[in-house]
Backbone as JSON Lines, residues from 0, in Angstrom:
{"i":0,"aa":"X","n":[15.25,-24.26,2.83],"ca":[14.33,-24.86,1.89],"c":[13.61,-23.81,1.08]}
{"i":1,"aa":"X","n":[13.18,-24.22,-0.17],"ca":[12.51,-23.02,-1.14],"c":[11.57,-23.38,-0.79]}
{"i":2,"aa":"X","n":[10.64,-21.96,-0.63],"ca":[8.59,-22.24,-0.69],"c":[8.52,-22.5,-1.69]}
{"i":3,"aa":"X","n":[7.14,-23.22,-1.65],"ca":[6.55,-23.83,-2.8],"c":[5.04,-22.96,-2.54]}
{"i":4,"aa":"X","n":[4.54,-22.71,-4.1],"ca":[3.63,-22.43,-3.93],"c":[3.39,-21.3,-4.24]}
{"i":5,"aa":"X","n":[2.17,-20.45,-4.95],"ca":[1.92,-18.84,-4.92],"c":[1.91,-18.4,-3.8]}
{"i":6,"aa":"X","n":[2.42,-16.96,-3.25],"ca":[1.97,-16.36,-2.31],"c":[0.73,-16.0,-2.07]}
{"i":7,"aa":"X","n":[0.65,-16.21,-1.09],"ca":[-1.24,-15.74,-0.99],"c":[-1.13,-14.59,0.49]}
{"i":8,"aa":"X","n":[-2.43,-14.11,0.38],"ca":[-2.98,-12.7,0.99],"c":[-2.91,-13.33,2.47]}
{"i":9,"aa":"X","n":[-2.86,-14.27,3.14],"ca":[-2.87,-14.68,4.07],"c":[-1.31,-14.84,4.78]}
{"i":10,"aa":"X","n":[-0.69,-15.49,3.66],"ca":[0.82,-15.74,4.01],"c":[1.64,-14.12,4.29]}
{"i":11,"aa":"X","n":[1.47,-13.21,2.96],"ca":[1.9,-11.76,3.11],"c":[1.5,-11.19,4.11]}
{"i":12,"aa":"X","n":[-0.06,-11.22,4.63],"ca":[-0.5,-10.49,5.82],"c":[0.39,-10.81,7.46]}
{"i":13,"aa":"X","n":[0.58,-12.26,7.56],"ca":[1.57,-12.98,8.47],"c":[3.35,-11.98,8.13]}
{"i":14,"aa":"X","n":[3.37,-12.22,7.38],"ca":[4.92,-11.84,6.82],"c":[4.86,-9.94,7.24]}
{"i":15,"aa":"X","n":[4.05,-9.54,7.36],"ca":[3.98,-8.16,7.21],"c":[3.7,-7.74,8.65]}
{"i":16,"aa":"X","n":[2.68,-8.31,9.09],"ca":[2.64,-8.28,11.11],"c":[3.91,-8.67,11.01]}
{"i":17,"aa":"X","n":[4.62,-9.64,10.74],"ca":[5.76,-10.09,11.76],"c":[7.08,-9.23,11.56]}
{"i":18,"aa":"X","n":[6.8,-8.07,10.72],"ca":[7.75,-7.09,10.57],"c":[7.62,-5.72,10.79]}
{"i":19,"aa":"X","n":[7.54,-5.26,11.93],"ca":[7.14,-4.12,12.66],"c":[7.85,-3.27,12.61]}
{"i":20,"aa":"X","n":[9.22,-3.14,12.2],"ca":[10.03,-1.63,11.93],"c":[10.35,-1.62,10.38]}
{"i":21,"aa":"X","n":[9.59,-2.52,9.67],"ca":[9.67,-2.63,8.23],"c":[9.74,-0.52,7.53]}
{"i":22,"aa":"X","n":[10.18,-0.51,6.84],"ca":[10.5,1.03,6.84],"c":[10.23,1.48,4.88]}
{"i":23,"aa":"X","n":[10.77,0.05,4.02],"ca":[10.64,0.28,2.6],"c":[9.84,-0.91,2.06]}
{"i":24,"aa":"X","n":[8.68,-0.76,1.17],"ca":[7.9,-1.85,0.85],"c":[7.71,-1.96,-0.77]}
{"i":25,"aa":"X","n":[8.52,-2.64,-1.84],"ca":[7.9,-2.56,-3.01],"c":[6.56,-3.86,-2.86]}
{"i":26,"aa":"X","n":[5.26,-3.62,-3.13],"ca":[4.33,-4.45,-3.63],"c":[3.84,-4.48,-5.02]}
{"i":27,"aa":"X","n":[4.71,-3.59,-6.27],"ca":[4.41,-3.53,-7.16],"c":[3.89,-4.78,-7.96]}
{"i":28,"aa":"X","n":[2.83,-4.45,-9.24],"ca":[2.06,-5.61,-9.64],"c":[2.16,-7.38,-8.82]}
{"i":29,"aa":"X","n":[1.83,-6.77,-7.01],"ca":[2.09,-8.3,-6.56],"c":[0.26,-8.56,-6.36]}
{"i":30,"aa":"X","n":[0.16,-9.35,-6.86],"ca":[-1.63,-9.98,-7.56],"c":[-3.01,-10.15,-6.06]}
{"i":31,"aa":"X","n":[-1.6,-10.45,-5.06],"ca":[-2.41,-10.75,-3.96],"c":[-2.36,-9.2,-2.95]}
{"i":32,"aa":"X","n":[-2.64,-8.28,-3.01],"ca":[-2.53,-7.28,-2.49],"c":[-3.87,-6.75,-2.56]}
{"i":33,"aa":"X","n":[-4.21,-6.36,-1.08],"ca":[-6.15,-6.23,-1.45],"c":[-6.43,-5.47,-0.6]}
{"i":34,"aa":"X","n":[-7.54,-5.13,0.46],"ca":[-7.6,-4.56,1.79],"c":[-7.38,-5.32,2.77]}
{"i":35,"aa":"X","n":[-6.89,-6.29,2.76],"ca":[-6.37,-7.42,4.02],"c":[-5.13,-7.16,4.15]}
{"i":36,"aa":"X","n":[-4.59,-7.32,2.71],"ca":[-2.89,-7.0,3.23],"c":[-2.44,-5.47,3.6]}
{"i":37,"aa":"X","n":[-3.44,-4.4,3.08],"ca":[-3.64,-3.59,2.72],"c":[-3.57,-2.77,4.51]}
{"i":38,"aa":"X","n":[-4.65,-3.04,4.78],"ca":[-5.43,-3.09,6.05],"c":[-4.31,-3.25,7.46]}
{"i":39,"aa":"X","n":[-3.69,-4.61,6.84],"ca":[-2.83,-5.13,7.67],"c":[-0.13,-4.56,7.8]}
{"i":40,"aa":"X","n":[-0.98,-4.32,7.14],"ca":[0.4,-3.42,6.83],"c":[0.02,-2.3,7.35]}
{"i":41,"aa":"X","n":[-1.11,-1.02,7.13],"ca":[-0.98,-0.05,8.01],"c":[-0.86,-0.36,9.34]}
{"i":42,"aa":"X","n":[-1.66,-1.37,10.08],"ca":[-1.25,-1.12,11.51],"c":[-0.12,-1.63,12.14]}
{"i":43,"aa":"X","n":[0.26,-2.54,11.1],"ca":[2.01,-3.48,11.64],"c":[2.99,-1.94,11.89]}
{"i":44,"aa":"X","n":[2.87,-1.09,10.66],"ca":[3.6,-0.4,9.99],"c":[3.65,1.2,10.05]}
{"i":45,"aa":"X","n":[2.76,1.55,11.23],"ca":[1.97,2.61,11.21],"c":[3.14,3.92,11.58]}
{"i":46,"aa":"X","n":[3.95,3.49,12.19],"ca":[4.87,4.2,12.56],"c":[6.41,4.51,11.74]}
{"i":47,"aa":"X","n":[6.53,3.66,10.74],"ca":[7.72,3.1,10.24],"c":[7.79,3.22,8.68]}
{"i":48,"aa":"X","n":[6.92,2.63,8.5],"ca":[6.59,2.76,6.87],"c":[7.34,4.08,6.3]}
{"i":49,"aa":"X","n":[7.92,4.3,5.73],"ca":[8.44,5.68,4.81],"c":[8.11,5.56,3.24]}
{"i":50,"aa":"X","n":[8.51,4.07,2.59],"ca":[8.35,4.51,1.31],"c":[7.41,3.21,0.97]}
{"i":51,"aa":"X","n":[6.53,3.61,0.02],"ca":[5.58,2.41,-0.28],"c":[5.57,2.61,-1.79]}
{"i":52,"aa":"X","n":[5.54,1.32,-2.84],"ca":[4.76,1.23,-3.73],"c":[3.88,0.13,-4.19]}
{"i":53,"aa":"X","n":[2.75,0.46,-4.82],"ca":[1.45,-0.23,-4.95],"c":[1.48,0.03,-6.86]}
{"i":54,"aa":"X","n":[2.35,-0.04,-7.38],"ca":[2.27,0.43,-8.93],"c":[1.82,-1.01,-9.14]}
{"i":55,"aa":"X","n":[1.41,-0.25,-10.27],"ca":[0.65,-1.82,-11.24],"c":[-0.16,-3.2,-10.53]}
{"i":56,"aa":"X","n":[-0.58,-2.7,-9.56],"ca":[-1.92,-3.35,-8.94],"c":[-3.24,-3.06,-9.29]}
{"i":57,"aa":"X","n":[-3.56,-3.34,-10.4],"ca":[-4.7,-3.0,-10.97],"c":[-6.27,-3.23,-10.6]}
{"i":58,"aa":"X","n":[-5.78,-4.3,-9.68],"ca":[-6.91,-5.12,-8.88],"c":[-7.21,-4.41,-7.85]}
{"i":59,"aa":"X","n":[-6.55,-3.22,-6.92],"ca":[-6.66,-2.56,-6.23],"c":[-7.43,-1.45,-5.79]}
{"i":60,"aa":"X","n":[-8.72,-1.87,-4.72],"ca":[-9.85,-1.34,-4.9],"c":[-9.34,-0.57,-4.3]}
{"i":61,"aa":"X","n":[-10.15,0.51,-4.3],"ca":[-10.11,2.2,-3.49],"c":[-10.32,1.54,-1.86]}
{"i":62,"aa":"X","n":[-11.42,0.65,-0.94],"ca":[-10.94,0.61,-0.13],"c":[-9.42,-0.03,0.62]}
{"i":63,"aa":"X","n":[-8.51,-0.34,-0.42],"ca":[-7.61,-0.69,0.53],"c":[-6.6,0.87,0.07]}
{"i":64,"aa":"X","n":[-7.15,1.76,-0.44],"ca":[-6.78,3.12,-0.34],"c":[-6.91,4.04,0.73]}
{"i":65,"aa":"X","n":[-8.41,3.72,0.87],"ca":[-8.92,3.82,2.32],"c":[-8.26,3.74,3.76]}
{"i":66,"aa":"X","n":[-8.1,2.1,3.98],"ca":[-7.19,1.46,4.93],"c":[-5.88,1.91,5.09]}
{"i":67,"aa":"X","n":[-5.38,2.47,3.66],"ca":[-3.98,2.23,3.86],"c":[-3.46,4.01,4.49]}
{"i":68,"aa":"X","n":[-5.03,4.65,4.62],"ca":[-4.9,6.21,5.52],"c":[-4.81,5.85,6.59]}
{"i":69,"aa":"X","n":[-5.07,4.78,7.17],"ca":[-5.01,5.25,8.58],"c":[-3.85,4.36,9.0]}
{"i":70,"aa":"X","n":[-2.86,4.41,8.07],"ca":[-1.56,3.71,8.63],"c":[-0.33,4.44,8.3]}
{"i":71,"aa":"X","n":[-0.51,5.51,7.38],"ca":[0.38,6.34,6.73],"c":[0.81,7.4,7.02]}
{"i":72,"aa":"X","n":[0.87,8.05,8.55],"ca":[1.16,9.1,9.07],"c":[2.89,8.97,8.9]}
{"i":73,"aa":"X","n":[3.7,8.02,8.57],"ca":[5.28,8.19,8.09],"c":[5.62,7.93,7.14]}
{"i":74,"aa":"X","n":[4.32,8.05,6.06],"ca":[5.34,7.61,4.35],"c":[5.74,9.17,3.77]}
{"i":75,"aa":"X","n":[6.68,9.09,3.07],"ca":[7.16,9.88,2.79],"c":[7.2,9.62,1.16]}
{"i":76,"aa":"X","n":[7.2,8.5,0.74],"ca":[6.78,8.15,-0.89],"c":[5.89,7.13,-0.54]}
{"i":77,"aa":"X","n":[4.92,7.52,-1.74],"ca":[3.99,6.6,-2.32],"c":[3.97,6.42,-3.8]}
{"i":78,"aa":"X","n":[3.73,5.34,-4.35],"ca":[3.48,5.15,-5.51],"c":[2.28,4.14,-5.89]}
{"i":79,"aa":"X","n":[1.31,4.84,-6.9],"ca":[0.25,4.16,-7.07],"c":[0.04,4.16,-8.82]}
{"i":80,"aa":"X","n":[0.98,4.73,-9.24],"ca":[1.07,4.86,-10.78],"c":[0.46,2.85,-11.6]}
{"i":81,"aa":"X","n":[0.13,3.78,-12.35],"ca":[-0.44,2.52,-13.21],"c":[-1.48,1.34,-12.67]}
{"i":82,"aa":"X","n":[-2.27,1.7,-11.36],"ca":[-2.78,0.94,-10.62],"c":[-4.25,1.53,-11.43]}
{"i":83,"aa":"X","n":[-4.74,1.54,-12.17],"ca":[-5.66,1.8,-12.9],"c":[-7.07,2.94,-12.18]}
{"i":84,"aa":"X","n":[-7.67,3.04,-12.18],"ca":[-8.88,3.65,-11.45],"c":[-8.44,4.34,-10.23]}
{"i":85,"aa":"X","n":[-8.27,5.3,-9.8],"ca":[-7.97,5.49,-8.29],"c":[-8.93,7.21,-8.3]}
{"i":86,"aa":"X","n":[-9.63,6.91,-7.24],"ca":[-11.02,8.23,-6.82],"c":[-9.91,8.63,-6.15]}
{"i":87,"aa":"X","n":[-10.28,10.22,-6.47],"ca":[-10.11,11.48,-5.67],"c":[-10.03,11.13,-4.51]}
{"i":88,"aa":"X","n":[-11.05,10.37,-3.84],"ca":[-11.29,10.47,-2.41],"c":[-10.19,9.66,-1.6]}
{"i":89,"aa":"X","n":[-9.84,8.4,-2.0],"ca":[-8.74,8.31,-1.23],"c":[-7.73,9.27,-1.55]}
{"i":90,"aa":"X","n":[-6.88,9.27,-2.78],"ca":[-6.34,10.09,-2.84],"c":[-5.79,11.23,-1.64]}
{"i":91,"aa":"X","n":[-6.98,12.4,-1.54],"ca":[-6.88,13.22,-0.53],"c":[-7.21,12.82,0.25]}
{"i":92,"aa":"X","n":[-7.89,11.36,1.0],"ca":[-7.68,11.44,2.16],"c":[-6.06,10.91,2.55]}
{"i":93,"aa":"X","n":[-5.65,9.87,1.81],"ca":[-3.91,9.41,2.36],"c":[-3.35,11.33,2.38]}
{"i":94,"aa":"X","n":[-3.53,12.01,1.44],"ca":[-3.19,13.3,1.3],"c":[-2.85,13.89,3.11]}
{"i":95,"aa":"X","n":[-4.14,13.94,3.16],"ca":[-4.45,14.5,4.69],"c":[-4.06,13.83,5.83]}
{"i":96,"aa":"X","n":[-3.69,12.52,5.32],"ca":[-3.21,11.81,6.97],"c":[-1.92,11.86,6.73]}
{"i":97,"aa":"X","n":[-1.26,11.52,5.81],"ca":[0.33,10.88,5.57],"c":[0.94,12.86,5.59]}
{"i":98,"aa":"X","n":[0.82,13.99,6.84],"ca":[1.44,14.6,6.33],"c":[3.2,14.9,6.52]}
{"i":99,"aa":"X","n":[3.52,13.39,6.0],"ca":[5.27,13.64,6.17],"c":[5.53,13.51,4.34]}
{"i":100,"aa":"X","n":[4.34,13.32,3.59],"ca":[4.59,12.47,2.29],"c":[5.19,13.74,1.54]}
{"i":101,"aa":"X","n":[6.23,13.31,0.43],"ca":[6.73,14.36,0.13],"c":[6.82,14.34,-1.54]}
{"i":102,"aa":"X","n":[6.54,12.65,-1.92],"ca":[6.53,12.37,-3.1],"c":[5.32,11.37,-3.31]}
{"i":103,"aa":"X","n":[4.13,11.21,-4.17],"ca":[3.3,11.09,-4.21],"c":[3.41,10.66,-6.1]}
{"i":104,"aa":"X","n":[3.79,9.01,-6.93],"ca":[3.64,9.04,-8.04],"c":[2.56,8.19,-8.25]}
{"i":105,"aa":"X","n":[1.42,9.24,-9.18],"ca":[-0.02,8.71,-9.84],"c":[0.02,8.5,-11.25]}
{"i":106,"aa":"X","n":[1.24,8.74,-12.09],"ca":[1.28,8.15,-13.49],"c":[0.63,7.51,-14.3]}
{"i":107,"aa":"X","n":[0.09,7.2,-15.15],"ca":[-0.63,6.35,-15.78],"c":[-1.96,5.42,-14.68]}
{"i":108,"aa":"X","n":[-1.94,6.76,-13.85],"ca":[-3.4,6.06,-13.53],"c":[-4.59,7.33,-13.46]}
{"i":109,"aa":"X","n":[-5.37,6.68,-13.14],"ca":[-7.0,7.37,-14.23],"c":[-7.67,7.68,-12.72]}
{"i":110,"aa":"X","n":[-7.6,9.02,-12.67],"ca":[-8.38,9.58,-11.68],"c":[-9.8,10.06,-11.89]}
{"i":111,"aa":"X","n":[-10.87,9.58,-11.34],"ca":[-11.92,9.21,-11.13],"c":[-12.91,10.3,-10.07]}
């Protein structure tokens, strides 16, 4: 059967616990992406995760930048390009935890 319905931050957060060796994640411009899903993907994922992108989430506050350090000790790409506003401070902190990351794209976004 097809879902019906927008995805929402509740449904993704379910979908994302229930995938624990999940290893590649595009979330690019997906609307519902916040510090819940955010939050909740580092700890499903904490071990597994390798490549992430968060491009064109513009809605994307610095704390789920925050959150998403203390789940990132195995990404090896990140992408946060075009996600508008992003502080230094997460920044270097994912910097300092994720140290397997080897590619890191901030493109068209506005460091703060």
């Amino acid at each position: 059967p097809r879902a019906r319905g927008p995805l929402t931050a509740e449904v993704l957060t379910k979908l994302l616990v229930s995938c624990p060796r999940l290893h590649t994640l595009d979330l690019s411009r997906c609307a519902v992406v916040g510090v819940q899903v955010v939050a909740a993907l580092a700890e499903a994922t904490r071990t597994t995760l390798r490549r992430l992108s968060l491009a064109g989430n513009t809605q994307l506050a610095e704390p789920a930048l925050q959150a998403l350090r203390l789940g990132c000790e195995s990404l090896t790409t990140l992408d946060v390009s075009s996600r508008g506003a992003v502080h230094d401070k997460g920044i270097i902190a994912i910097l300092a935890a994720a140290s397997n990351l080897t590619a890191l794209a901030i493109r068209r976004a506005q460091l703060t």
